[in-house]
N, C-alpha and C positions, 0 to 999 in steps of 0.2 A: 504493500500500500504506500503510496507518495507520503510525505513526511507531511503535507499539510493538512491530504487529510484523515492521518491518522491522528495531528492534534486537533483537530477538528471533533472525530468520536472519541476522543478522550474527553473533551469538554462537556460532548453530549450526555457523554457518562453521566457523570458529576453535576450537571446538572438536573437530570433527569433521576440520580440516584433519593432524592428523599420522594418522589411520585411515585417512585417504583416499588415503595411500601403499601400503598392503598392497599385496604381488602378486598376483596370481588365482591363486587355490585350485582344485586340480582336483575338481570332484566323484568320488564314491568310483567312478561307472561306467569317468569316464577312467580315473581311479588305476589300478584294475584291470586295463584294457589295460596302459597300459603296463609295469605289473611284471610283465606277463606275457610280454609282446616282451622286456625287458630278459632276464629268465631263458630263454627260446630265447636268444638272442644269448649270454650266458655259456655255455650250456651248447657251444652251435656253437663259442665263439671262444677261452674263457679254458679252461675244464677238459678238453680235450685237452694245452696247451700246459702246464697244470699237473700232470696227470698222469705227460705224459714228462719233464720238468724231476724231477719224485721218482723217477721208475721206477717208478712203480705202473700195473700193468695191469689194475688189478679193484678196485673201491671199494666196498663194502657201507654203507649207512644204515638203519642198524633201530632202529626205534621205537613203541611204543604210546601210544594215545589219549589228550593231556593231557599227557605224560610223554616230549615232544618233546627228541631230538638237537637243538640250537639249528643245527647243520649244516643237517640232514636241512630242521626248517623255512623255509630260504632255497630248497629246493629245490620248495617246494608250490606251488603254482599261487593268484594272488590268491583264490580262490571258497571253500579250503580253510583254512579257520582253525585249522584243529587236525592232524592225521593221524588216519586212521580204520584200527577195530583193532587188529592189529599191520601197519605200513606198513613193507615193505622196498624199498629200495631200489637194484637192481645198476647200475653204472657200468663198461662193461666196453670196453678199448681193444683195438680190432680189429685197428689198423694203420692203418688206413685214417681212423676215425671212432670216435667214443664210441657205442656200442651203451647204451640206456638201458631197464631195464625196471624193471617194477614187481611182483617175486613178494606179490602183493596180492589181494587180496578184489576190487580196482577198479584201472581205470588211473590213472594222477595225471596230469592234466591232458593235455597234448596232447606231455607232451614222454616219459615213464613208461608206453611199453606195457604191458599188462597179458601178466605171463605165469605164473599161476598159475590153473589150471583145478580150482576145488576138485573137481570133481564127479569127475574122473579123478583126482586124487591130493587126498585131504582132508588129508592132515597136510603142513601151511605150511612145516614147518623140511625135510621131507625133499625137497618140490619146488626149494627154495632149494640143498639137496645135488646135485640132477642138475642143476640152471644153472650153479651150477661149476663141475663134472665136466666137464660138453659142453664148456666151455671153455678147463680147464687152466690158469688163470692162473698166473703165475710169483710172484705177491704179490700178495697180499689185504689191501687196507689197511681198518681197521677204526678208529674213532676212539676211542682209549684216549690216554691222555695223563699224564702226572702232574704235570706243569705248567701247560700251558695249558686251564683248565676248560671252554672253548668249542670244546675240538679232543676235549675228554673225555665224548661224548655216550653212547656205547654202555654201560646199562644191565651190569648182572651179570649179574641173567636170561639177558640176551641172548647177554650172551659164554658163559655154560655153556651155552644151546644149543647155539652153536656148536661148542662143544667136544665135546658130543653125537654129533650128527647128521653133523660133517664125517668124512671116514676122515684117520688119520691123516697119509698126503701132504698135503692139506690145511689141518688145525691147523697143519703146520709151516712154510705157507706165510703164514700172517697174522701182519701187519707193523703196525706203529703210524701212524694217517694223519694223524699229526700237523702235520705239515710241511704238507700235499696238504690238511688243514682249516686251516689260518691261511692259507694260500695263495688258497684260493678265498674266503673271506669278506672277505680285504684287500684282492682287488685291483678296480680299479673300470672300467668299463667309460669308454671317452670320452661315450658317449650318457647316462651314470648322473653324469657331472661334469658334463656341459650343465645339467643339468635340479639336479643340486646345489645351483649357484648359487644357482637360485630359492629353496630351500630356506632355504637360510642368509639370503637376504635377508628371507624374513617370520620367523624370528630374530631377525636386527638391527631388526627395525622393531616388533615387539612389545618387547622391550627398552626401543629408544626412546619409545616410548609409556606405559611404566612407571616411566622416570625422565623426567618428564615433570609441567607439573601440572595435566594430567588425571587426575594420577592423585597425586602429593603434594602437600600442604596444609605446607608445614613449619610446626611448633609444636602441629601437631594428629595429621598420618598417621605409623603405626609402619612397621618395617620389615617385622613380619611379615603387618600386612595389607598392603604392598607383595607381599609372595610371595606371599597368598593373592590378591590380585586378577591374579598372575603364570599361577596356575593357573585362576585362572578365564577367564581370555585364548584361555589355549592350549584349554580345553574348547569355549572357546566358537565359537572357529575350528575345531573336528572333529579337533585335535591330540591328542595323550596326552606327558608329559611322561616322561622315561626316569628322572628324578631330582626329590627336591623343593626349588626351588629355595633361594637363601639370598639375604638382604638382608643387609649390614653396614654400621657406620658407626667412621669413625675422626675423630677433630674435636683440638683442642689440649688439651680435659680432661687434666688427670692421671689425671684417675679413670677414662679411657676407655680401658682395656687389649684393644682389639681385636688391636693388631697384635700381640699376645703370644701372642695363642690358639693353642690346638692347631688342626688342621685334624680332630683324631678326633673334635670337639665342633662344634656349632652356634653361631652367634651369638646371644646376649641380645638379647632385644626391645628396640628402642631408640625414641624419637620423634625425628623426622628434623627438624633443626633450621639455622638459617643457617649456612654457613660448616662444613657437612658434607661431606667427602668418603665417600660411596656408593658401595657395590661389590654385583654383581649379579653368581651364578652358576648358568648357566639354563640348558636345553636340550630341544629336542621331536622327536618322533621322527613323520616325513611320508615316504610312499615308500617307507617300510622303510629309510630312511635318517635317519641321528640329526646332533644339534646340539651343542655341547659349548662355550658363550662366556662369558667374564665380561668385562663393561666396566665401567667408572667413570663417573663425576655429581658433578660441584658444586649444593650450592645455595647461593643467592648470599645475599650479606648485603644491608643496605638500602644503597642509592646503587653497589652493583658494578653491574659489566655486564658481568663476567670474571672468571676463576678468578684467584688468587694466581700471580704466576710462577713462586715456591718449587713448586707442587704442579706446574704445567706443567712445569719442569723435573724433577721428580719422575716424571711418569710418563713423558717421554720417554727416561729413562733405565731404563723399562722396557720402551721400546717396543727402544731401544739390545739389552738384554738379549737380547729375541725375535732379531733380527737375525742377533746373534751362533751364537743356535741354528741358525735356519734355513738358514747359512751352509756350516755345519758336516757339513748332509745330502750324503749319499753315497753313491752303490749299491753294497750288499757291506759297507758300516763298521756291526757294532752297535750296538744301541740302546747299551748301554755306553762304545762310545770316543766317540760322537757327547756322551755326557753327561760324560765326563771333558774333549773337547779344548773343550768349550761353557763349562764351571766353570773351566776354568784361563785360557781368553782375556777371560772376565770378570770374572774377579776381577784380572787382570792391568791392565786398563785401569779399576780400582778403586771396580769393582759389588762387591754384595751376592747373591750370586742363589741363589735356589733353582728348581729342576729339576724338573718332575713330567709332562712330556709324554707321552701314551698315542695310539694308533691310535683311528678313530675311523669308522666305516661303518653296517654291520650293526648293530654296536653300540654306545653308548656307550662304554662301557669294551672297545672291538673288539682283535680278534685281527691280531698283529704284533708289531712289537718295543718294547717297553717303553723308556725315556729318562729313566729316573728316578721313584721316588718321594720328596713329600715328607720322610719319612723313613729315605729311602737314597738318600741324596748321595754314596754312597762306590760304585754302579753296583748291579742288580739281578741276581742269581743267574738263570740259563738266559734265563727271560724276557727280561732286557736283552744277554742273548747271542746272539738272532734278530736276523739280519741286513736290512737296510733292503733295499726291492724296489719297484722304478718301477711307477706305476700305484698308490698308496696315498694312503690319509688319514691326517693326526694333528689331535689338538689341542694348538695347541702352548700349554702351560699351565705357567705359573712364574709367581714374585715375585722381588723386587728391594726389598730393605730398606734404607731412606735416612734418616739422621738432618734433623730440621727445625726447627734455630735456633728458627727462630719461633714453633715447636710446643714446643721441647726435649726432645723425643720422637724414637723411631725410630717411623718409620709404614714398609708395605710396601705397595706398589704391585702388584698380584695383575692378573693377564691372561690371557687365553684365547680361541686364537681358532682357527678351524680352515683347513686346508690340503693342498694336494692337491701330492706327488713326484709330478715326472713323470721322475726318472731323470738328468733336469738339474741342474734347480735345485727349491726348493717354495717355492709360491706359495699367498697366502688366499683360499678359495675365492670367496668375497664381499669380500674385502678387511678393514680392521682397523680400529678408532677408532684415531683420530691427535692428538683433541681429546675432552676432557672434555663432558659432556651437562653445560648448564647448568641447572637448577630454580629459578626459571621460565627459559624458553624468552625470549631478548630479541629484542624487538621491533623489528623492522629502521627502519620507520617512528617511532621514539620516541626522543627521548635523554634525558641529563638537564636 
């Protein structure tokens, strides 16, 4: 090979060498099977066990076109993007088994018999009245909430039909499915944590490759075209991003008042410079299943080959923090005492910390028990009053704010990383950075 361009697929190497870690992406046909096994599998395993756990014998999901119950959508069949006309859905415990139909225009997939014959009864609400009848349920749970907006699906329309068309016995059997919707959208299957993992790994590795300099140039790349080539990553791998992500920078300027920021605000575009501590808050949503991390980045000045020990010890004292939370987990303890005995064991061994841990599945910002907001360190009203339940995900997300001599500044150390109770103990589902990303990446082969 000519010598040019053999330095030519040398370079390709090397720069192609941290993409060349992604995990295998399933195309959209696997994707498909599988979310579709998974949801048999939930429906068989978890929402019978959910249902008698609340005492609900009869679930209702009613929705129209575009104007989806975020419930109801867990329960479509991959092929289904949307719900078509008005989609009801009955969930009815026999004793035996979940009876599942579909008083619909169509069946829903394979799991949603159809049981609505327009052609013998055309009016939809009143066919919906004789399936309840036949069945008498004891409690009709209906997804109304006033708290949890993801357990709060069921339209007004819908409920004054209801109030319509059912006979009285009826109206006065519907209950709030509140509990029975945070129930089923938190709890995860062990076949849906296998495959997790994967998830969070091309995460972590998209990350890596954007604090990386492949992708910054310091003295030249900003932070927000760091995000914007964040999203173009995730597009360009067939991801969709649940959030837009955020670059910051904290450095010994005086003038660099990041760690003061509100979190109600964005960070200021900044050029990403030597001797930068970098912070990334990313996430993508693959499998119907979301990501929810931030890590940190040095980049190095001329003659390093390592971060400052001040900043090493800085964030391990954040990593201290996490610990302390994850420790703390408990089946049965609310998100609130978990965030009071978390604040008092760390401030007692004399951290800084703030608290902002959320559930994290279905959705980003998923249904469960809340563990703090930024701005309520003092515990969250009802929300951080739902109690912790084996088989869930969090993100577990906080800072820990530390003064730094060398800086003479308080910087905060910001982290986020996600985790799967199994009722023991909680564990990261991919694991956690334990070291700082250095910018540029040091060459194992090189010294000085």
């Amino acid at each position: 090979m000519h010598k040019s361009l053999l330095a030519l697929a040398v370079l390709f190497i090397i720069s192609c060498s941290l993409a060349a870690q992604m995990p295998a992406i399933l195309t959209l046909e696997e994707e498909a099977h599988l979310r579709d096994q998974w949801l048999e599998q939930r429906v068989e395993r978890i929402l019978p066990e959910l249902m008698r756990r609340e005492g609900i014998d009869m679930w209702l999901l009613i929705s129209r076109e575009y104007n989806e119950d975020p419930v109801l959508k867990t329960f479509l069949p991959s092929t289904w993007l949307s719900a078509r006309r008005t989609t009801i859905l009955v969930m009815y415990d026999t004793g035996e088994k979940i009876e599942s139909l579909a008083c619909a225009r169509y069946a829903v997939g394979s799991i949603f018999e159809k049981a609505w014959d327009k052609e013998a009864e055309p009016d939809q609400w009143a066919a919906l009245a004789r399936l309840i009848a036949e069945r008498d349920p004891q409690k009709i749970a209906i997804n109304r909430s006033e708290h949890f907006g993801l357990a709060d699906g069921l339209t007004s329309y819908h409920y004054d039909q209801l109030q319509n068309y059912l006979p009285e016995k009826y109206r006065n059997r519907l209950v709030s499915g509140e509990r029975l919707a945070i129930g089923w959208l938190e709890t995860r299957l062990p076949e849906e944590m296998t495959v997790y993992r994967q998830v969070m790994r091309i995460a972590h590795q998209i990350i890596a490759e954007g604090f990386s300099e492949q992708v910054i140039t310091p003295g030249v790349t900003t932070t927000d075209e760091v995000v914007w080539w964040y999203r173009e990553r995730i597009r360009k791998l067939g991801f969709t991003a649940w959030f837009h992500p955020t670059v910051d920078v904290q450095r010994a300027d005086p003038e660099n008042t990041e760690s003061n920021r509100s979190f109600a605000g964005r960070p200021a575009e900044e050029v990403i410079q030597p001797g930068d501590l970098l912070h990334v808050d990313f996430g993508i949503t693959y499998l119907g299943l979301n990501t929810d991390t931030q890590q940190n980045a040095y980049v190095l000045k001329f003659g390093e080959t390592a971060p400052p020990d001040y900043l090493v010890a800085a964030h391990q004292k954040g990593l201290r923090l996490m610990d302390i939370l994850t420790n703390n987990y408990r089946t049965g303890r609310s998100g609130n005492e978990i965030l009071a005995a978390s604040l008092q064991q760390a401030k007692a061994e004399g951290l800084e910390p703030t608290i902002y841990t959320h559930p994290i599945g279905y959705h980003g910002h998923a249904a469960g028990p809340t563990i703090g907001m930024w701005d309520q360190q003092g515990g969250v009203p009802y929300n951080g009053d739902y109690p912790l339940y084996p088989n869930t995900c969090y993100a577990i997300e906080l800072n820990n704010a530390i003064f730094l001599p060398e800086w003479n500044k308080k910087i905060r150390i910001m982290l986020e990383e996600d985790a799967f109770f199994d009722g023991q103990s909680c564990n990261y589902i991919d694991g956690r950075q334990t070291e700082l990303y250095l910018i540029p990446r040091v060459l194992t082969n090189h010294g000085k």
